[in-house]
N, C-alpha and C positions, 0 to 999 in steps of 0.2 A: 923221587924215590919214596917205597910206600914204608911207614916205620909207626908202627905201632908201640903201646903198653898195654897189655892185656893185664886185668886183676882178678883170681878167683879167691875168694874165702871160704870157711866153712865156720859159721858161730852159731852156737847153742844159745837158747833166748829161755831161759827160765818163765813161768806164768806169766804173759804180756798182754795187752793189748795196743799193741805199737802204732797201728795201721786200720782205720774203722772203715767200715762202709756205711751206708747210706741209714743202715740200723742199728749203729753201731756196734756189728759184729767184727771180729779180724777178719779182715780180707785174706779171701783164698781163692783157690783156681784147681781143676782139675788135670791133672797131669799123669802118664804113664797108667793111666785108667783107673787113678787114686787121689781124693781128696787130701791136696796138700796146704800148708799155710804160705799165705803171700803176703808182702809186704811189695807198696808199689813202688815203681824206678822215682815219681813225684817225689814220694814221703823224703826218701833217702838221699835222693838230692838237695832238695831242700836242707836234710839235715846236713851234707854236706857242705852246703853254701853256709849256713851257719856256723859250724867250726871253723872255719876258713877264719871268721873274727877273733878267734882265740891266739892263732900265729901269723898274723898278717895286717899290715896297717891297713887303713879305712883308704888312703889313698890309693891301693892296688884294688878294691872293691868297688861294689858299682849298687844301685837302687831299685828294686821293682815294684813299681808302685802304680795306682791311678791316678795319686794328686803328686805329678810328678812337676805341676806348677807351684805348690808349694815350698818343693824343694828349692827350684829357679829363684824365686821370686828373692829371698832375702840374699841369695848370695849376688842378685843384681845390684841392690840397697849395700850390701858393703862392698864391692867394688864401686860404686858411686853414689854415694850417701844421702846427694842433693836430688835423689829421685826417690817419692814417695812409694809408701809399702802399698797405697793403689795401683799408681804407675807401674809400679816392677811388678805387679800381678799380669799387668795389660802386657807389658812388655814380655814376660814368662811366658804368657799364650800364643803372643804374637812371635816369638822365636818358634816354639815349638809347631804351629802351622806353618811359618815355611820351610822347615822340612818335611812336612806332608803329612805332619799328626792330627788326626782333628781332637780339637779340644771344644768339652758343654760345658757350660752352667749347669749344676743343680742346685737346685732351690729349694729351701728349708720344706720338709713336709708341717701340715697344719699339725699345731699343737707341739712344735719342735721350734721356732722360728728364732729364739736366743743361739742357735748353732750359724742360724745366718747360711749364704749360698756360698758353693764354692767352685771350682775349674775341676775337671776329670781328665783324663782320655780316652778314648773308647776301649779300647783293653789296656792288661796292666801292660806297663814299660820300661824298659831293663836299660840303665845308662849307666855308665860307669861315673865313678865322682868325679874323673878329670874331664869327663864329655859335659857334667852338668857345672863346671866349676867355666869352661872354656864356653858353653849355650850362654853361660850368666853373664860374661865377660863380652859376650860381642853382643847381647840386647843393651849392655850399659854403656856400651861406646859407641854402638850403633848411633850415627847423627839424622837418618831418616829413615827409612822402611828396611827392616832386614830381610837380605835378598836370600831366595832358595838355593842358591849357590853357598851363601857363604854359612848356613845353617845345615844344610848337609854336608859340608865340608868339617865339620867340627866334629858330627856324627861318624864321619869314616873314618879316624883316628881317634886313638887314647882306648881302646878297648882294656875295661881292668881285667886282672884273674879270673873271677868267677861269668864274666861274661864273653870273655874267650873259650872258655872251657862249655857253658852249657847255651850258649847263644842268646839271639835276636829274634823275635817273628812279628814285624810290623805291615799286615795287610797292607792299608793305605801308600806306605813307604816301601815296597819290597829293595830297593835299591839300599836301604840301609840296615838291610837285614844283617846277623851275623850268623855263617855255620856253628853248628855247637862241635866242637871237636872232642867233645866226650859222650859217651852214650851207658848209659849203664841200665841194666837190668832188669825187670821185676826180680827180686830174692823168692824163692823160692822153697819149700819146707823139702827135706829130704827123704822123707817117710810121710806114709796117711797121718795125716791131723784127725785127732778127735777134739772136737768143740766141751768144754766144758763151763759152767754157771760156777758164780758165788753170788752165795744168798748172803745180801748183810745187813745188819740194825746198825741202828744211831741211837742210839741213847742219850733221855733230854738230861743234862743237868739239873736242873733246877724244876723234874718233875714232882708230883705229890708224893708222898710216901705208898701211899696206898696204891699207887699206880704202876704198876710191876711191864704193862706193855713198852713196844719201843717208841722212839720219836718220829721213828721214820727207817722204811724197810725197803727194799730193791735188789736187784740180781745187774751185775755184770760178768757180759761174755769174753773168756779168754782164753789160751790154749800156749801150750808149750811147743817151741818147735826146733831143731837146728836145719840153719837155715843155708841155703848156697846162694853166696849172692857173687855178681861177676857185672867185670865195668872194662871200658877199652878208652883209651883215650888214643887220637889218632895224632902225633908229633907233627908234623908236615903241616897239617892244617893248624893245630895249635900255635906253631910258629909264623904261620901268613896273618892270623889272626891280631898276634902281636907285634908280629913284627922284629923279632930282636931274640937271639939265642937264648942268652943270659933269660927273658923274661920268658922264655919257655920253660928253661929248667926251674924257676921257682914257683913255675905252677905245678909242674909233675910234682916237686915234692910237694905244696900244699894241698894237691889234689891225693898223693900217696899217703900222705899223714892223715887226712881229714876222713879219705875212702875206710880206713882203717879204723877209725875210733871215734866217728858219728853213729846216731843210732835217731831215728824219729823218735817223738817225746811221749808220743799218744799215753794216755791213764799211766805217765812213770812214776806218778804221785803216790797211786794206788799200787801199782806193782813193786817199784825199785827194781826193775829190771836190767840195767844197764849191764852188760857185759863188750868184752873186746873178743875177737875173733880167734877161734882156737887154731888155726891155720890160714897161713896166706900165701899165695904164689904169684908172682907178678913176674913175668916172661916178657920179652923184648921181641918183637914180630917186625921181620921188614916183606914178608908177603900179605898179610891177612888177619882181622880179628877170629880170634876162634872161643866160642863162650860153647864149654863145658859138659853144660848143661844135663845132657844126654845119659852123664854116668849115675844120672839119679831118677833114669825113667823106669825100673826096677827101683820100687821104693824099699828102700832100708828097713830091715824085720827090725821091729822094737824090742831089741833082748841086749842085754850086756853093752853099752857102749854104742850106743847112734852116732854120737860124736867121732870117735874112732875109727867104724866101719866107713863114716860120709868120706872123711879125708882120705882112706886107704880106696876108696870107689873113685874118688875125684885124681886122685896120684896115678891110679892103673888109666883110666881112662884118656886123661892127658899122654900115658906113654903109648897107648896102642893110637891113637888117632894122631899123634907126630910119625908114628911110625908109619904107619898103612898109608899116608898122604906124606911119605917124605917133607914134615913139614915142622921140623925142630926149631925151637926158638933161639934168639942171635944168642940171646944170654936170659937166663933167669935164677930166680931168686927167690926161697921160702923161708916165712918164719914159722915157727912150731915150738911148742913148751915141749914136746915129747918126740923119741925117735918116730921114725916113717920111713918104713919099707919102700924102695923102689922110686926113689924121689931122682933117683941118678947121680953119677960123679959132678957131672957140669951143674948142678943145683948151685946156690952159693948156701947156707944157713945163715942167716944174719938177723939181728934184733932190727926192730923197728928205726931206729935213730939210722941204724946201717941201710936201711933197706933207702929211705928217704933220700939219703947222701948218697947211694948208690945208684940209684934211678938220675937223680939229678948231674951225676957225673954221665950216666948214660947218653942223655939228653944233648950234654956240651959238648961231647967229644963224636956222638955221629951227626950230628948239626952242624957242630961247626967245621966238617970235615967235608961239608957238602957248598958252602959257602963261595 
């Protein structure tokens, strides 16, 4: 059975620079024949994966790292203490090759040599903490060579939350790869962007009197946007991923809670840009994801209310494109500080706590209906 959650929001980003590129400009993209602002699916998920830490123990989380030997290695040493913190390095490596990772040395560069060498893998790699707690436990018990069998055997169960939801991609190992059962977005600006500069000083303290210039002058680039950002998580594969009802629904909600009220951090030092979403819609699909998108390819005239107009463009568009593809959602659900036209009878309005616990009930009860 195909069952989707489909997420659309609309949030206003006061002067930011969330998201850089390679020149540290905000990332943007051309759209509907208009330069708009963009923030990438990367950034955001990321910052998703990071709030995830705020409501969820470490035990339902997982690692992406290159020194993912480092990690192994001491949880080798306290499940078996009598093995040296050399040993458990060799023994880290040596788990981790035979499930099909290659792991290097590198070696201190000249003039660096107090850091000493250390283990890598060839790209980063995403395990969850019961995959690396369960890898530590069979190289410590292990009595002679750990076999490829029983080191991808460990790798195919225990997937935590955030590595069910945004996967696996291990070239060398494809057999232990994981589907990402979530997919979200680049965000997108709802209106032409115009880039704008701030010029700024520093002022030295403790300059001479006489010396009236600044300490130190520069320009960074940054621009205002509201933005449509939209994510789908696909249930069915969520659940194969995990394996278990129950641990699907409290990923939907950490993934609904987190989709909601993460934001990438980029100059937030400088900005204080932080805001929450001035609308959200989160619809229940057992056909098809549907991202939105489209009702912002006509970009939003900048006069009176962008914010206003994006949500009243995103609500019309969702009801003519359910309607023209008979393709209405099983159940949905919007938050909003403000009325909206046209949202429908079957909408539910519910705050955020509601929306969580209601996706989460979604979850259990057609899941476990399919059982």
């Amino acid at each position: 059975m195909s069952l989707f959650i489909d997420f659309h929001a609309v949030q206003s980003v006061p002067p930011a620079n969330i998201n850089r590129d390679e020149d540290g400009s905000p990332k943007t993209t051309t759209f509907g024949g208009t330069r708009r602002a963009r923030v990438s699916s990367q950034a955001w998920k990321r910052a998703i994966r990071r709030n995830f830490r705020d409501h969820l123990d470490e035990s339902e989380l997982g690692i992406r790292t290159l020194r993912m030997v480092d990690q192994i290695a001491p949880r080798i040493s306290n499940f078996n203490p009598s093995i040296t913190k050399e040993a458990s390095q060799e023994r880290a490596t040596e788990a981790l090759s035979a499930a099909g990772i290659k792991v290097e040395t590198v070696k201190p560069r000249k003039g660096d040599e107090g850091h000493g060498e250390y283990s890598k893998t060839g790209a980063l790699l995403f395990l969850s903490n019961p995959q690396i707690d369960a890898l530590a436990r069979l190289a410590a018990e292990a009595e002679g060579a750990i076999t490829k069998k029983g080191a991808k055997g460990v790798l195919a169960s225990g997937n935590s939350i955030d590595l069910a939801l945004f996967g696996r991609m291990i070239a060398e190992a494809p057999d232990i790869n994981v589907d990402a059962a979530a997919q979200v977005a680049h965000a997108i600006g709802t209106h032409t962007v115009v880039p704008e500069f701030d010029y700024f000083t520093a002022v030295d303290d403790k300059q001479d009197a006489d010396n009236a210039g600044a300490g130190m002058i520069g320009t960074v680039e940054f621009n205002t946007a509201t933005l449509y950002r939209y994510a789908t998580v696909n249930l069915s594969l969520l659940q194969k991923n995990l394996g278990d009802v129950e641990a699907t629904a409290r990923a939907v909600e950490a993934f609904t809670r987190s989709f909601v009220t993460s934001m990438p951090t980029g100059k937030q030092n400088t900005f204080a840009n932080k805001t929450l979403p001035n609308f959200v819609l989160a619809t229940v699909r057992t056909d098809q994801p549907i991202n939105l998108a489209a009702a912002f390819e006509d970009a939003i005239e900048p006069t009176k209310g962008l914010t206003h107009k994006s949500v009243e463009a995103l609500v019309a568009e969702a009801s003519q494109v359910y309607s023209a593809f008979d393709a209405p959602p099983a159940a949905a659900y919007a938050i909003s500080a403000r009325d909206v036209d046209g949202l429908g009878e079957d909408t539910v309005r519910v705050s955020l706590g509601s929306l969580v616990s209601a996706l989460g009930d979604e979850v259990r009860n057609r899941l476990g209906d399919n059982k």
